[in-house]
N, C-alpha and C positions, 0 to 999 in steps of 0.2 A: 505680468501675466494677464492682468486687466486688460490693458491694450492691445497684446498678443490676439488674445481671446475679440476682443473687438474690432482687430483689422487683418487680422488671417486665422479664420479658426481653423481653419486647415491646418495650422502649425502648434495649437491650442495645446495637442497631444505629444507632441515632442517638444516642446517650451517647458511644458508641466517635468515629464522626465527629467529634463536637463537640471531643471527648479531642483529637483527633490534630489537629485545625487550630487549636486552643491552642496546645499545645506543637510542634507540628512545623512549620507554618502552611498556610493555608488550599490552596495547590498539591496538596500530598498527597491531597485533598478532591477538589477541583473539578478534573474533567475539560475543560482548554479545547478549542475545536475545532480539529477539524484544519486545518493551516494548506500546501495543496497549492505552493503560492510555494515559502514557504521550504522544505521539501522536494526541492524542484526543485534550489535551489541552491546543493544541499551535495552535486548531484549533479555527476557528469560525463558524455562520450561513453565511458569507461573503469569506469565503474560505475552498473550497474544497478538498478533500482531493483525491488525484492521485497515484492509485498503480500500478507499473511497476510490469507484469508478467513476471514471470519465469518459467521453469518448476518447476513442485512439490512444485509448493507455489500457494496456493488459499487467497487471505485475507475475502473469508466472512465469515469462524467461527470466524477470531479473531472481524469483525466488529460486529456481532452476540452475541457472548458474552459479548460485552462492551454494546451493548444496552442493554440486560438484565440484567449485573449489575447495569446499570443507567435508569429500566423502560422502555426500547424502545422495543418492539416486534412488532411481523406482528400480534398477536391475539390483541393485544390493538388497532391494526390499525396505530401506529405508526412508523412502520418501511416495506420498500417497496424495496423486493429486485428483479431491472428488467434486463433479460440477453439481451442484444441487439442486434438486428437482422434484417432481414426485415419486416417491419410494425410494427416497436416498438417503432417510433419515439414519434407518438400520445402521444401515456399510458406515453411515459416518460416525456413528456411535460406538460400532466396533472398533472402526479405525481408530478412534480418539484414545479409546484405553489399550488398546494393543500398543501405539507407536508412545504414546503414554509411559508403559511400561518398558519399552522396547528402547527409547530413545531416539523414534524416529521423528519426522515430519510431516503435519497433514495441512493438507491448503483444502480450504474450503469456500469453494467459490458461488457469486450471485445467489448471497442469504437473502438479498432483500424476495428472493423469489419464497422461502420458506418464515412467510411472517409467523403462523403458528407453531413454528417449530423455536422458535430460537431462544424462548423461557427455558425450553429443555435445554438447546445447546449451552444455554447461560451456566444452567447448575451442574451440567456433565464435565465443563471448562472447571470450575471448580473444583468437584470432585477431583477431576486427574490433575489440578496442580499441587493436590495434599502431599500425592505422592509421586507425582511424576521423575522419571530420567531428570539427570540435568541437562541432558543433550535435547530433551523434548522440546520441540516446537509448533506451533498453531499458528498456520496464517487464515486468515478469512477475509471474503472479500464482495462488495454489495456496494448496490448505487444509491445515489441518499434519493429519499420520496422526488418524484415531478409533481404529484397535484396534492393538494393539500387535505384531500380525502385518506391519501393513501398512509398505512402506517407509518412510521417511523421506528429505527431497530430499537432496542430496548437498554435505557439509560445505563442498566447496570453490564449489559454488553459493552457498550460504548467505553463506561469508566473503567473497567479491567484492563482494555487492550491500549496499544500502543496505536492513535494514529495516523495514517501513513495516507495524503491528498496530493496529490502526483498529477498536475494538468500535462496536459499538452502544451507545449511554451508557444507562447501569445508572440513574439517577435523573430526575425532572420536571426538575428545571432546568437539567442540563446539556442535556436531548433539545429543550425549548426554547430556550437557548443556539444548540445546532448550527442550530435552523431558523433562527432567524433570521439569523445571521451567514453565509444563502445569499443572503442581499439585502445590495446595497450602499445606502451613505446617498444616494441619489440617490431608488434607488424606491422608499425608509422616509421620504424627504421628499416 
C-alpha cells in the first residue's frame, strides 16, 4: 500500500479497498442497502426510532411504505406524519398520545429545528411508552449540529431511540445496488 500510495495515489483509494475486503472481508467494503423491515423489528411501542439526516436521503417513503405493507396509512387515520416547526409542538403532543393510545404512527421530522422543545418531547416519549399500544410507534428525525455553537439533541433522546444513519452510497455499485433492491422480483420479472 506504501508503494501504491507512493507511485499512483491515484489508485491509493481503490488498493486501500481491495486491502481491506482481503483481509477483513468484503462487508467492510460494500455498503448493503438498507433494510426498513428489519429495522422495524428491533423496534418497539417503548422505543423510538431516530433518523440522522443527510443530504439526499429522506426516510419517510421508506416509513410510508412499511406502514402500508403492515396497514398503517394517514387515510385509516393511523399514521401521522408532522414536519416540525413553529407552533407544532401542540399537534405533536396531541398526536403522540392519541396514536399512543390508538396504536398508530407518528414521524416526527427535522427536531433539530425544535431545540427548546425536545426536553419536553423527551418526557412525553416516556410517558406514552408506560402505556402505549403495542402497535405504537415514533419515528423522528433531525440533522446532527454543522457548527459547533449549535446544540446538539439531547443524550437522553438519543439513548432511548433506535438509530438509524442512512448516507447516500459513496460508490456506483452500491447507488445501483440501492436502486434496484426498490423493485421486488415480481416487477424485475
Amino acid at each position: 500500500l506504501v508503494l501504491v500510495r507512493a507511485m499512483r495515489p491515484d489508485r491509493a483509494t481503490y488498493a486501500m479497498s481491495e486491502y481491506i475486503s482481503d483481509t477483513m472481508g468484503q462487508e467492510y467494503v460494500f455498503q448493503p442497502p438498507f433494510d426498513m423491515k428489519s429495522t422495524y423489528q428491533e423496534s418497539s411501542a417503548s422505543t423510538p426510532m431516530f433518523f440522522v439526516l443527510f443530504p439526499g436521503v429522506d426516510p419517510t417513503p421508506w416509513v410510508e411504505a412499511l406502514g402500508k405493507n403492515l396497514g398503517i396509512s394517514t387515510e385509516k387515520g393511523t399514521f401521522v406524519n408532522i414536519s416540525m416547526g413553529q407552533g407544532q409542538e401542540k399537534p405533536a403532543e396531541n398526536m403522540l398520545e392519541k396514536m399512543a393510545q390508538k396504536g398508530g404512527w407518528v414521524m416526527l421530522q427535522n427536531l433539530h429545528l425544535m431545540q427548546s422543545w425536545l426536553t419536553t418531547l423527551d418526557r412525553k416519549l416516556e410517558v406514552c411508552a408506560e402505556t402505549a399500544h403495542p402497535d405504537f410507534r415514533c419515528f423522528v428525525s433531525g440533522e446532527a449540529p454543522a457548527f459547533s455553537y449549535q446544540r446538539n439533541m439531547p443524550e437522553s433522546l438519543l439513548q432511548c431511540c433506535i438509530k438509524v444513519a442512512n448516507e447516500a452510497p459513496a460508490d456506483l455499485k452500491s447507488n445501483i445496488v440501492r436502486a434496484f433492491d426498490t423493485y421486488d422480483d415480481a416487477y424485475l420479472d
